[in-house]
Structures are given as C-alpha cells and as structure tokens.
C-alpha positions as CSV (number, residue, x, y, z in Angstrom):
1,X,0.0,0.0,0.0
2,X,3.1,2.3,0.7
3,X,4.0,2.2,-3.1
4,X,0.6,3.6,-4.4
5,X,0.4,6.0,-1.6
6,X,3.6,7.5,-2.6
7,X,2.9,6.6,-6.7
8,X,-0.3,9.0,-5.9
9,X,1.8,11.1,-4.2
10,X,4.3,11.7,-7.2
11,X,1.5,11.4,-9.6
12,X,0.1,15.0,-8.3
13,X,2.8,16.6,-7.3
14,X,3.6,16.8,-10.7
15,X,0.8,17.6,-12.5
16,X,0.9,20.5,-10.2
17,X,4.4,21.5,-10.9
18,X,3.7,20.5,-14.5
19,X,0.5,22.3,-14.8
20,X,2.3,25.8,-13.0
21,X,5.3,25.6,-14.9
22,X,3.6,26.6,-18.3
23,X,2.4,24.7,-21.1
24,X,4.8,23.3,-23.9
25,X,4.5,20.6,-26.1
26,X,7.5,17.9,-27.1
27,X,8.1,20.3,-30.4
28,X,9.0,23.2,-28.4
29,X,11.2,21.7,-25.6
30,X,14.8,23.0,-25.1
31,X,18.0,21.4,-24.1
32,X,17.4,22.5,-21.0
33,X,13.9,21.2,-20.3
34,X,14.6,17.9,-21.8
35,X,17.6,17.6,-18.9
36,X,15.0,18.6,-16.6
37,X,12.5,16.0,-17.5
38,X,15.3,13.3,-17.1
39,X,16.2,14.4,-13.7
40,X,12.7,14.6,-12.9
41,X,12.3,11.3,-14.1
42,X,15.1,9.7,-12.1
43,X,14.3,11.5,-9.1
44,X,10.6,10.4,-9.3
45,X,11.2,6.9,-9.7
46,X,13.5,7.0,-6.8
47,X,10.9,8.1,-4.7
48,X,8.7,6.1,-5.2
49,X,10.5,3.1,-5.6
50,X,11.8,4.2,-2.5
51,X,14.0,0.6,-1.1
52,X,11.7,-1.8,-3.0
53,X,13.5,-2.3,-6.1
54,X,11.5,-5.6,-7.2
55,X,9.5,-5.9,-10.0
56,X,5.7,-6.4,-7.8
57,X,7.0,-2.5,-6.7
58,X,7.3,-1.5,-10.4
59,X,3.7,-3.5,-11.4
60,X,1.7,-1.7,-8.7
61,X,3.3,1.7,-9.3
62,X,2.8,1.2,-13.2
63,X,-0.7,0.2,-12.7
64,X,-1.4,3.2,-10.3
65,X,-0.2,5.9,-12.2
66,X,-2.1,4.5,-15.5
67,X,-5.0,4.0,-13.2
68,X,-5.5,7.5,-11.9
69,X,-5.0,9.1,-15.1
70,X,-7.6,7.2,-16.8
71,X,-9.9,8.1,-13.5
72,X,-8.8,11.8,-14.0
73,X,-10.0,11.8,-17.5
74,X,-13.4,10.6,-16.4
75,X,-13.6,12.9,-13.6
76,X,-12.9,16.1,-16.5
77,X,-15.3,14.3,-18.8
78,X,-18.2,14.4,-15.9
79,X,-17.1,17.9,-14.1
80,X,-15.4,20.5,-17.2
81,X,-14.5,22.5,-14.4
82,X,-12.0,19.7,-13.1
83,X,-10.8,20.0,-17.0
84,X,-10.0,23.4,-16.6
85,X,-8.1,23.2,-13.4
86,X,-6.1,19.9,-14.6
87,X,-5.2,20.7,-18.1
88,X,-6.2,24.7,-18.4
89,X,-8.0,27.0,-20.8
90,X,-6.8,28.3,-24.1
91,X,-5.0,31.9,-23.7
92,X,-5.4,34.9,-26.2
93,X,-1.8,36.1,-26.5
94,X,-2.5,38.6,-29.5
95,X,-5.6,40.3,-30.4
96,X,-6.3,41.9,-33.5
97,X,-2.8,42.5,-34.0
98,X,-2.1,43.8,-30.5
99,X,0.2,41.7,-28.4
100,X,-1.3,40.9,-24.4
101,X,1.6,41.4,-22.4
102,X,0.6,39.8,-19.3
103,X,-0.6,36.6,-20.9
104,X,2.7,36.4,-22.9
105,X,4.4,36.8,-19.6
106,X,2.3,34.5,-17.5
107,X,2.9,31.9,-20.4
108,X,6.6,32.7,-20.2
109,X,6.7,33.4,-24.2
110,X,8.1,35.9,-26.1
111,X,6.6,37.5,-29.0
112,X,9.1,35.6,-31.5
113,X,7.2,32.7,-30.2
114,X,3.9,34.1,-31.6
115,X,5.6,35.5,-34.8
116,X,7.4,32.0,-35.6
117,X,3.7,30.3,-35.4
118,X,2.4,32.8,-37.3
119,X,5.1,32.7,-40.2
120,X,5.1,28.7,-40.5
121,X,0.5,28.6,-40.2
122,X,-0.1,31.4,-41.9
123,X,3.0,33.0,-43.8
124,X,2.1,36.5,-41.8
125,X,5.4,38.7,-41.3
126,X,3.8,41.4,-39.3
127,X,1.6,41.0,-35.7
128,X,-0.8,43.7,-37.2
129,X,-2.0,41.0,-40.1
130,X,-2.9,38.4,-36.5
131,X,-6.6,38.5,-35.8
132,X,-6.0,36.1,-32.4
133,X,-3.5,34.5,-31.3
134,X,-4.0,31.9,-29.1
135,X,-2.2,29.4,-26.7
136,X,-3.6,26.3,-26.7
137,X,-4.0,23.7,-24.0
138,X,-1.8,21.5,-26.0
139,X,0.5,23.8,-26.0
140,X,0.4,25.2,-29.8
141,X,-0.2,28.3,-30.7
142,X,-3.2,28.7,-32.7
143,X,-3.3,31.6,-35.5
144,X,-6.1,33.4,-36.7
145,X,-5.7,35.5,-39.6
146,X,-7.1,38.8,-40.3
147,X,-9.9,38.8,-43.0
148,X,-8.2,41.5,-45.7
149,X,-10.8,44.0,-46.5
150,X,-11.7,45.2,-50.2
C-alpha cells in the first residue's frame, strides 16, 4: 500500500508543478527542459520506488499511475471545471494585431514565439495581419488571420 500511496503522491505533485510551470508541447522543448524531464524522471522513480526495487513495486506503481490518469480523464469528462483546473484554458496572447503582455508573460513566451507560429501557419510577417493569437491547452499556438478587407 506504501508504493501507491507514494505513486499518488508523485502522480500529483507533478501535474501541479507540470500544470504551474507553463504549457509546452515535445516540439517546443529545449535542451534544458529535456535535462529537466530526465532528472525529474530519475528523481521520481526513486521516490517512489523508494528501497523496493522488485518488480511487484514497479507492477503496482505502473498500474497506479495509468489507473489515476484514466480516473482523471473521467472525472474532466463528468465535471469541465476539473478540465479546466487539470489541463487549463486556451489563452489569447494577440488580439487583432495587439500583443497581451501579461498573458505572454504569464505563459513565459516571447513574441518571436507568436511570430514564428504565425510565419510557418499562416505566412504573416507582421503582428498587425494576426486576428487572435491563441495558446492552446496542447501547447500550440493557434493563428487566426485577419480577414483583408476590399
């Protein structure tokens, strides 16, 4: 019982950290967050493994960890609030062509970030051609196009 206990333990302590740390998918990790997700890994394991190195240990904790995030995606798919405090909502980072500076900053992106989405979806050059912006709950940024008048 010890190893799910602590498997729980793990289990939501980071999808907290994961969940305040920002949103990024696979595509847009750097060097540095890659190393972190490897010593997070190792650490993780290590506590919950704790001194029970045997392969029973490793069974429970796999079947733990798959268990509660099946049982979380129920609980979002009954409650859409739940969804919104697990996985987030979408953010508007640029609004017809006028960057939100707070929202870039609380997602810890820079406008380059916006303009690189915007150059490879849409082949826009300049933030004033963006209708919205948007950060995703995936991760992506989403680009909506202004609608040239005439």
């Amino acid at each position: 019982m010890d190893a799910v206990l602590r498997g729980l333990a793990i289990y939501f302590t980071l999808l907290v950290i994961i969940r305040l740390s920002g949103r990024r998918t696979l595509a847009q990790m750097t060097p540095f967050d890659l190393v972190i997700v490897l010593v997070i890994s190792e650490t993780t394991q290590q506590a919950m493994l704790g001194d029970d190195f045997s392969i029973t240990n490793a069974v429970i904790l796999i079947l733990t960890l798959f268990t509660t995030d099946i049982g979380l995606s129920y609980v979002k798919r009954w409650w859409p609030r739940a969804a919104h405090i697990i996985d987030g909502v979408p953010t508007v980072l640029v609004t017809d062509g006028v960057y939100d500076e707070r929202a870039l900053k609380g997602a810890r992106l820079q406008k380059e970030d916006v303009m690189q989405a915007a150059r490879s979806q849409e082949g826009i050059e300049s933030v004033t051609e963006i209708k919205f912006a948007i950060l995703e709950v995936s991760g992506n940024i989403s680009i909506i196009k202004k609608q040239k008048s005439g």
